[in-house]
N, C-alpha and C positions, 0 to 999 in steps of 0.2 A: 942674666937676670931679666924676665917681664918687668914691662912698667907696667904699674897699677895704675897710673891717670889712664894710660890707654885701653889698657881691660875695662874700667869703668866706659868708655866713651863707649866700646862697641856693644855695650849689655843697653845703655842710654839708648842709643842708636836705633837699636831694637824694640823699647819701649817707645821711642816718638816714632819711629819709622812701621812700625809692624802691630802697635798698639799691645805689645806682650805685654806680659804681667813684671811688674819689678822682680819680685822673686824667682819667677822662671827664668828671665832673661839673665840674672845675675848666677845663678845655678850653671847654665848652658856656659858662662862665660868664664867659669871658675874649672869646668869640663875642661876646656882646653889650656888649662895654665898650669905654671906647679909655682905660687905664692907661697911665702912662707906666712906664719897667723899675722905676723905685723902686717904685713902688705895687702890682706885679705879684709883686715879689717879695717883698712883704710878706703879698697875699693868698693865695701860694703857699705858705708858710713858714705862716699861719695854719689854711689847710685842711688839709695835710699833718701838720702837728704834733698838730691836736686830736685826726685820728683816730689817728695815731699813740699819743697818749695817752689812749684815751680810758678806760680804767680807770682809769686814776691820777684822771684828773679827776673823775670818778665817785662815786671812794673819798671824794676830798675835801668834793663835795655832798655824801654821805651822811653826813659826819660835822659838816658845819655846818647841813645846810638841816631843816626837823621834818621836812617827807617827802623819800622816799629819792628818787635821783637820776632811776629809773624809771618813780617818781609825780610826775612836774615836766610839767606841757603838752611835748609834743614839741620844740614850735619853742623854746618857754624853757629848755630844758636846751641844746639848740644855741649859745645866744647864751652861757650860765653857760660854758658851756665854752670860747668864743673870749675872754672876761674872763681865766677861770680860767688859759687857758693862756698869756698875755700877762702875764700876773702869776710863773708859775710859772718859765716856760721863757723868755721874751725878756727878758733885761736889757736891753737897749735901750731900749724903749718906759719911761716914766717912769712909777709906779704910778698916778697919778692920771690921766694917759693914758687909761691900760686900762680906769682903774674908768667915766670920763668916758662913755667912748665905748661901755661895753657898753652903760649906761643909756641912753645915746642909742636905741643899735640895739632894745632894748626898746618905748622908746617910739613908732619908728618902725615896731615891728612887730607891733604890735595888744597890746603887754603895758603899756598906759600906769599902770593899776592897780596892775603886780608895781615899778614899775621902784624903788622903794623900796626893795622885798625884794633886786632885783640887788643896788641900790646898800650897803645891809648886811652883805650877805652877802660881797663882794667886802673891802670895807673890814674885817669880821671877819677876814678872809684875812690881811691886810695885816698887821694886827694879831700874830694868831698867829706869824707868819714872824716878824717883826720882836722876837718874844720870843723867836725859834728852838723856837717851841712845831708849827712844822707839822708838822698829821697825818700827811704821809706819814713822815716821817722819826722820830715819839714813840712813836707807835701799837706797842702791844706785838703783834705777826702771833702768830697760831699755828701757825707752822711756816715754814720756809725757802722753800719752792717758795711762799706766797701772799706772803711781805714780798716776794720778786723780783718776782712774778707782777703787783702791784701797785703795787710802786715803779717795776718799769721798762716796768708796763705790756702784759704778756702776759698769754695764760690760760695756766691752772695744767699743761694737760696738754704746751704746748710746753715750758715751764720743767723739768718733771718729765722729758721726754727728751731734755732736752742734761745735766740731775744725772748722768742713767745712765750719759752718755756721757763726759763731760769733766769733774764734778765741780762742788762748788756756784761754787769761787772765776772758775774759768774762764767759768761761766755765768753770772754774773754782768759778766765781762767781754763775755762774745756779748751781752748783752744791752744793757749800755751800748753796744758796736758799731752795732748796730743803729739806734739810737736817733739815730746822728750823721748830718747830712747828707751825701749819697752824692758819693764825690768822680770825676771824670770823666777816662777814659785813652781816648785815643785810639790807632789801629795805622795806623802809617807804611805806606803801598803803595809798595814800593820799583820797582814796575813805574814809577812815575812821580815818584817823590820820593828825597831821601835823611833819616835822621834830623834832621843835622845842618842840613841845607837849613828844614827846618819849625823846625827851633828857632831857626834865625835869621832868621827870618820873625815867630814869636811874639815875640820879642826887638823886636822894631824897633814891635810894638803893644802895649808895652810887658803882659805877658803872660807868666809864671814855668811854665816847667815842669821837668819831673824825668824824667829815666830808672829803668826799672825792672829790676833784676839777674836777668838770664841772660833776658831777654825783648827779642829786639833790632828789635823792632818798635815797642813799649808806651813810649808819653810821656804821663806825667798832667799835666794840667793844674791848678795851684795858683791859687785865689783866683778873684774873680769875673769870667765874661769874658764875658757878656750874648748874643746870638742866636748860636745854632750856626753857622747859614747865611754868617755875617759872619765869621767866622774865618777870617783868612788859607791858601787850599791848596783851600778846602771844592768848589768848583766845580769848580780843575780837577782834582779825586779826589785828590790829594797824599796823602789819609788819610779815616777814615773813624772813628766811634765805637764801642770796643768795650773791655768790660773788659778787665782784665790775665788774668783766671781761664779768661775763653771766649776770649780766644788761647793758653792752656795748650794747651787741646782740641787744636786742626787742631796744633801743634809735635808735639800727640803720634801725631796721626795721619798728620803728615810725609808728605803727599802728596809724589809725583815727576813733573817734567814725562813727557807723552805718557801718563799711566795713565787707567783709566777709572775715576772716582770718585761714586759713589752717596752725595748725604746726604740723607738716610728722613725728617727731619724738618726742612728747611732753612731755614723765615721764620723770622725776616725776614731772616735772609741774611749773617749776618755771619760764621760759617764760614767759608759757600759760598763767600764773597768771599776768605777768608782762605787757602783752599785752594787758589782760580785764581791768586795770586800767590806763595806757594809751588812751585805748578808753573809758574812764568812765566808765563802763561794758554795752556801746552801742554797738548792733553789735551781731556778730555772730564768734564762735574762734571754728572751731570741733580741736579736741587734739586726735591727733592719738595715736596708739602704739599697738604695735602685744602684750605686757603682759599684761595681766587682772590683775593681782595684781597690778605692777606697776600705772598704771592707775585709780585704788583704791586707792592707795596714793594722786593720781594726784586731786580727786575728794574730799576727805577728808581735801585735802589744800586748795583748791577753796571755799567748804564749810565755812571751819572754816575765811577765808577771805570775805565769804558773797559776790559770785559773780554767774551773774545769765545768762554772755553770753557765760557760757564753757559748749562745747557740747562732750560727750564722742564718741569716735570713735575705735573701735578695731580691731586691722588688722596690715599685713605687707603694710609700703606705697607706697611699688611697685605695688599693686592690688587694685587700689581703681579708676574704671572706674567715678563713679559716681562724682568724685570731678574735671572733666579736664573741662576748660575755667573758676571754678565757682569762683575763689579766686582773692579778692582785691590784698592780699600780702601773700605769701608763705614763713616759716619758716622751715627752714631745719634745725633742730641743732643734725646733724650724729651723729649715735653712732663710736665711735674710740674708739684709744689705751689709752686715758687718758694722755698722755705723758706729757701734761702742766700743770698735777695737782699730782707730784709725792710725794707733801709735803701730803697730805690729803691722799692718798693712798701707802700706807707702801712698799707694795710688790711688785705693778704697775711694779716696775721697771726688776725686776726678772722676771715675767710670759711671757713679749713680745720678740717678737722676729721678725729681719728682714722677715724673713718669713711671718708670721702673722700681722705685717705692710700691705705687699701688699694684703694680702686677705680683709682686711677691705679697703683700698683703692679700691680693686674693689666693693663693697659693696657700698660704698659711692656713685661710679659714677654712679652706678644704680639708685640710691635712687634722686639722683639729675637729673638724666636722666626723670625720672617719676614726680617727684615734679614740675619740668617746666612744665609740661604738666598742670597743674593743675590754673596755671596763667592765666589771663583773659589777652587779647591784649593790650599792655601797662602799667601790671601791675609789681609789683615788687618780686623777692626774696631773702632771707637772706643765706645762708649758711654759717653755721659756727661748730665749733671743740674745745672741748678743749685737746687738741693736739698743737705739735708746731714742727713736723712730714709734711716737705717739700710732701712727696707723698701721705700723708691724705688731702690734704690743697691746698697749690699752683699748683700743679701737675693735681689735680682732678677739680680745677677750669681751667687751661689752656686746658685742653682734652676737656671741657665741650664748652669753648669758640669756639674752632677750628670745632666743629662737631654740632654749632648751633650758625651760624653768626646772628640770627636776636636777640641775647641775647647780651648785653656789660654791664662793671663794671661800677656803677655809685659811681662815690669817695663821703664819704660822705660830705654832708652840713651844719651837726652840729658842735660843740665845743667838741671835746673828749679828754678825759685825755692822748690817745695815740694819735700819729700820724699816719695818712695813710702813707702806702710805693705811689710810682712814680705810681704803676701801678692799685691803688685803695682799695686793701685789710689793713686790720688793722691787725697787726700779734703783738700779747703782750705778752711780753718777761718776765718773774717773776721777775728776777734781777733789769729791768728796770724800771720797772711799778709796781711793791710791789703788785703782784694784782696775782690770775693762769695765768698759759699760754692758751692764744687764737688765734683761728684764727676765721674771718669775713669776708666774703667781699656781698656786696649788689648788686645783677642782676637786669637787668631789658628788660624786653622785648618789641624790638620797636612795635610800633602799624602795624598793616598792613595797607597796602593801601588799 
């Protein structure tokens, strides 16, 4: 039998030592194991959570160990941290558990000298808690944005731009959001299914889900329910996996069977997909996207959903001459920083940086600059983000507005589980709306005279 502390430590390893992605590294490290689902989901839940946390756990080194968390051998701060976080965040695991097995992982991994100091230092931990003396929760912070910043585990300059936006109580709410594990909605393909039909399908594997208000696609799925692939519907496309936020999108941009439909930025396809069944799969959808593999995804989902108007298109959507006047309706769904969906991506939150905000904000206004182009005289476009990042979003729609008066917001006209703001865009806030963060808003181009 694989230990799982240890499969977590060398996937960790990977992401502090080589800058991987969580979920690549975790992938690669699942590659060489045979975990049964208990043990998978343990070293998923271990990898996910540290770097999730890794400030907080950080804060905590720095305030037990003599040197700071920075000056710790690499790999021994790795292993502190799968203890620490076993200790902090999993009730489940019994504390002597955690402390057991990190000293283990120490001494299996060339720190047979420290594993003493683990072992101290862990049981210090214990200790403190157990007097309600823990440093995250005693510690006097100097100021609001670092006690957030540090208790739930962001840098200071994310926490500083949801204060501006929505105030400290509420960002603290985003931020506990964040923090929880991502819960999973899938969208009903009524070309092949009915709602009703799939939930009494999940019923019978014994299997809880929920309908979501004025989304008559969206059933989330409640509680654990082990490989995608094995779900009842999955094969023969009955439905497909997509949040409840990016099925806002395509309702808002309400494709109509027989239109010709352009989306500029389509992998991996969930849209695209979302649009062919809104139009019956009448009609015409090209699905752009400058990666060829990506788009092989995109194509292998459409397939296995049995849909016959998605046309592949490969390319960056800044250079695509042949698409300007041809489009009923234009989907732009930008690539961004991810910023509305930090629950689903571990790390998101560590790799961005003010900097790298506005270089994708100018990306964006190119891509939007070119995708209008692509509208027919009076037709409509979607842009949207999942992002919740004012200069990916608001920003990039107002520039767009001011330097092309024959374009305006049209609010929408349906029933959505969110509200528009005054000025037309839909901006959905995690906290608020239980859903990722998005942004929307629907253009549309007057007719000429």
């Amino acid at each position: 039998m694989q230990n799982p502390r240890q499969i977590a430590f060398l996937a960790l390893r990977e992401v502090h030592r080589r800058g991987a992605f969580a979920d690549a590294a975790l992938d690669r490290a699942f590659s060489n194991s045979q975990l049964n689902d208990l043990d998978r989901r343990l070293v998923t839940e271990l990898v996910y959570g540290s770097v999730r946390r890794m400030r907080s756990i950080d804060f905590i080194i720095d305030k037990l160990a003599t040197k700071k968390s920075s000056q710790q051998p690499p790999e021994l701060r790795t292993i502190l941290h799968l203890g620490l976080y076993q200790l902090e965040y999993l009730n489940q695991i019994p504390p002597s558990a955690a402390v057991n097995t990190t000293v283990q992982l120490a001494k299996e991994n060339g720190f047979s000298g420290l594993s003493s100091f683990v072992n101290g230092l862990l049981r210090q931990y214990i200790r403190l808690t157990d007097n309600d003396l823990n440093p995250l929760t005693v510690t006097n912070y100097k100021s609001t944005v670092e006690r957030l910043g540090i208790l739930h585990s962001f840098p200071e300059w994310l926490v500083n731009l949801w204060i501006e936006q929505i105030g400290e109580t509420e960002t603290e709410q985003l931020c506990e959001w964040f923090n929880q594990s991502p819960t999973i909605d899938l969208r009903i393909n009524p070309l092949k299914s009915s709602i009703a039909e799939i939930e009494a399908a999940f019923k019978t594997h014994n299997i809880s889900t929920s309908r979501i208000p004025n989304l008559p696609q969206a059933l989330r799925l409640n509680g654990s329910i082990g490989a995608i692939q094995n779900l009842p519907g999955y094969s023969e496309g009955w439905w497909t996996i997509q949040d409840s936020s990016a099925q806002l999108v395509t309702h808002l941009l309400a494709p109509q069977p027989g239109e010709t439909i352009i989306d500029a930025c389509a992998a991996p396809g969930g849209k695209t997909t979302h649009s062919a069944e809104l139009m019956k799969d009448e009609g015409t959808i090209y699905a752009c996207d400058k990666t060829a593999s990506r788009l092989k995804k995109l194509k292998e989902n459409a397939d296995r959903l049995q849909m016959k108007s998605i046309k592949i298109h490969t390319g960056d959507s800044r250079h695509f001459p042949e698409f300007v006047n041809l489009a009923d309706r234009v989907l732009l769904d930008a690539p961004c920083s991810g910023l509305g969906t930090l629950h689903r991506r571990a790390d998101a939150r560590w790799h961005h940086t003010p900097e790298n905000i506005q270089q994708q904000s100018q990306l964006q206004s190119e891509l939007l600059a070119n995708a209008a182009t692509f509208v027919k005289s009076g037709g409509v476009l979607v842009y949207a983000t999942c992002t919740i990042h004012p200069l990916e979003n608001e920003t990039v729609i107002r520039s767009f507005l001011e330097s092309n008066p024959n374009w305006q917001i049209e609010p929408p006209t349906i029933d959505l589980p969110v509200q528009a703001s005054p000025e037309g865009w839909v901006k959905v806030w995690p906290h608020r709306h239980h859903m990722d963060g998005f942004f929307m808003v629907r253009l549309k181009q007057l007719k000429k005279e």
